[in-house]
C-alpha positions as CSV (number, residue, x, y, z in Angstrom):
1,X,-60.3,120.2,83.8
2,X,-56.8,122.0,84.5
3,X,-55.9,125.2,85.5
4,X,-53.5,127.0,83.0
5,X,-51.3,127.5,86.3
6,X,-51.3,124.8,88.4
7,X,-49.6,126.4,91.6
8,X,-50.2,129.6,93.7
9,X,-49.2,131.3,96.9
10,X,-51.8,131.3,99.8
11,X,-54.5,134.0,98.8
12,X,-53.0,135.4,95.8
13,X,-54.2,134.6,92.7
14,X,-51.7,134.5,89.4
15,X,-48.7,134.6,92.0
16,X,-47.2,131.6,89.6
17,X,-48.6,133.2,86.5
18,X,-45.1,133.8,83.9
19,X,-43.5,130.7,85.7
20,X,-43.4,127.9,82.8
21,X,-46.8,126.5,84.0
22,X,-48.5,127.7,80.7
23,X,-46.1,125.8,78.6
24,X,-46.8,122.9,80.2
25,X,-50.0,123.3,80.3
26,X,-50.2,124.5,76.8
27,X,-48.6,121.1,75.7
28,X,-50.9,119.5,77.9
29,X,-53.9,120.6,76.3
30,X,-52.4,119.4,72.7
31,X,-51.6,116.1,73.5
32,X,-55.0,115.6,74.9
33,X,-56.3,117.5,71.7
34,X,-54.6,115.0,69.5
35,X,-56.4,112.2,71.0
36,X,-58.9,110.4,68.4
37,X,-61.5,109.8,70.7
38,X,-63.9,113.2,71.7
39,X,-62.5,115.0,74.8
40,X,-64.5,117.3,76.6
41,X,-62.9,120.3,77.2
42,X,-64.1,122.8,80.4
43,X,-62.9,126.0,79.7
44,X,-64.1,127.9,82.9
45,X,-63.0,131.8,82.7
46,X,-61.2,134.1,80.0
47,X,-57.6,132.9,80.4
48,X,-58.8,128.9,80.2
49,X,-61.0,130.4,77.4
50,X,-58.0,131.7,75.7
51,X,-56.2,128.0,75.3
52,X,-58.7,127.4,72.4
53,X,-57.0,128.1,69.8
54,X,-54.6,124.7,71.2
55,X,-57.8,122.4,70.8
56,X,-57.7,121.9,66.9
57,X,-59.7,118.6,66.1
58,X,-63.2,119.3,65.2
59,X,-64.1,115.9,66.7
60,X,-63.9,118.0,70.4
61,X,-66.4,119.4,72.4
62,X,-65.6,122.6,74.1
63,X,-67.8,124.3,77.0
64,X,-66.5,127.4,78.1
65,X,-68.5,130.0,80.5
66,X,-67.3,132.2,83.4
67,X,-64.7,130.9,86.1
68,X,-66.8,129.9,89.1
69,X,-64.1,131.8,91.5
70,X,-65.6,134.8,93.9
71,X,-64.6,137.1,91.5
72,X,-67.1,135.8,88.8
73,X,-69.2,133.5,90.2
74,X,-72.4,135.7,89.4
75,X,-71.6,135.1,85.9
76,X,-71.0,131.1,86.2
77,X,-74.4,130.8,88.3
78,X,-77.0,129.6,85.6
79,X,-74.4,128.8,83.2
80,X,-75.4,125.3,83.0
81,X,-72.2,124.2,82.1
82,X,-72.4,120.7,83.8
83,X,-75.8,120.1,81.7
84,X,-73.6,121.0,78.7
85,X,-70.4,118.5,79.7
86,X,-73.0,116.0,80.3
87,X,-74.9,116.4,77.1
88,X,-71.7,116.3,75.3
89,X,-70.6,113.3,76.6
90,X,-74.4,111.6,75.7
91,X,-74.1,113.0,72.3
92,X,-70.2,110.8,72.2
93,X,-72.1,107.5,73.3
94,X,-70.2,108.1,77.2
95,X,-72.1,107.6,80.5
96,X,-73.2,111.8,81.9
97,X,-71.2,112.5,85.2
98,X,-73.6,112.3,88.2
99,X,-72.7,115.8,89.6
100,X,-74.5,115.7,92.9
101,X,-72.7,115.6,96.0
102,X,-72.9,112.6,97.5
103,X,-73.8,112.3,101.7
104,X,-70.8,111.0,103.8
């Protein structure tokens, strides 16, 4: 997972939006979408969503639902979208991600 915008200021979301983070970013994402092996891509809320035209091999698995954020989270709530990274990764032959958060 990555954020199309990997900084922010304190309580204001987008405040780095239009900064150069989406080209890097961007060229993240197709490097990692020119790897042979099957990538799971999370695609958590409509600007994440809109980076799919950058994952091009077929080979990829792509989950997308709403962005868990207070904004949306009503929407990500019964998404299932960790049963869907997990089943992805089953159906590519990896080990599923134990999700549960472990007692310290």
């Amino acid at each position: 997972m990555l954020n199309t915008v990997l900084t922010v200021r304190a309580h204001e979301a987008n405040s780095h939006q239009g900064r150069g983070w989406e080209q890097f970013t961007d060229r993240m994402i197709e490097l990692v979408a020119a790897k042979p092996t099957r990538v799971v891509f999370v695609l958590w809320g409509r600007k994440a969503q809109n980076k799919l035209p950058l994952i091009t091999q077929s080979h990829h698995a792509v989950v997308a639902c709403a962005h868990p954020s207070p904004l949306s989270v009503r929407k990500f709530y019964g998404c299932r979208c960790f049963s869907q990274i997990n089943r992805n990764l089953l159906d590519a032959g990896v080990d599923p991600i134990d999700w549960q958060i472990q007692d310290v």
